[in-house]
C-alpha positions, 0 to 999 in steps of 0.5 A: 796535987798531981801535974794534971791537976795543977795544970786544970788549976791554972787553966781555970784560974787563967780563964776566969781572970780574963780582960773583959767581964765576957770573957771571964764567964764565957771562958771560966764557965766553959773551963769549969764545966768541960776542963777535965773531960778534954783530951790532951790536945784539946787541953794544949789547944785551949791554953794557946787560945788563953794566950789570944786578945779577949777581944778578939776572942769575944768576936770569934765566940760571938761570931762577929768574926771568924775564928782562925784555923787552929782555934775554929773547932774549939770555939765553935764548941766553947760558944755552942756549949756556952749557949746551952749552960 
């Protein structure tokens, strides 16, 4: 298995073994379906936001709050491609 490879792995394992249920189909669904076609910076970007509270994660996707900065474009297309799935 090549270092991309397991990176994605553990991306994967990470987004779908979350704190809340939510999070866990929200993110390990979008992980699933986009994961490997991201570019390295979108790769780096998402596994920072895997660091975040699940709360505060489930607020921004679900728009009851605004996502910081550096989170803003990813989530805003983490929740459009989670509505369309």
């Amino acid at each position: 298995m090549s270092a991309q490879e397991d990176r994605l792995k553990k991306l994967r394992i990470r987004s779908w073994r979350r704190g809340i249920k939510e999070m866990d189909l929200i993110l390990g669904g979008w992980s699933d379906a986009h994961l490997a076609s991201v570019d390295a910076e979108t790769l780096d970007l998402y596994e920072a936001l895997l660091s975040e509270n699940d709360h505060d994660l489930y607020q921004w996707v679900s728009g009851q709050a605004a996502a910081p900065e550096p989170f803003a474009a990813l989530i805003a297309r983490i929740a459009r491609e989670t509505e369309r799935a």
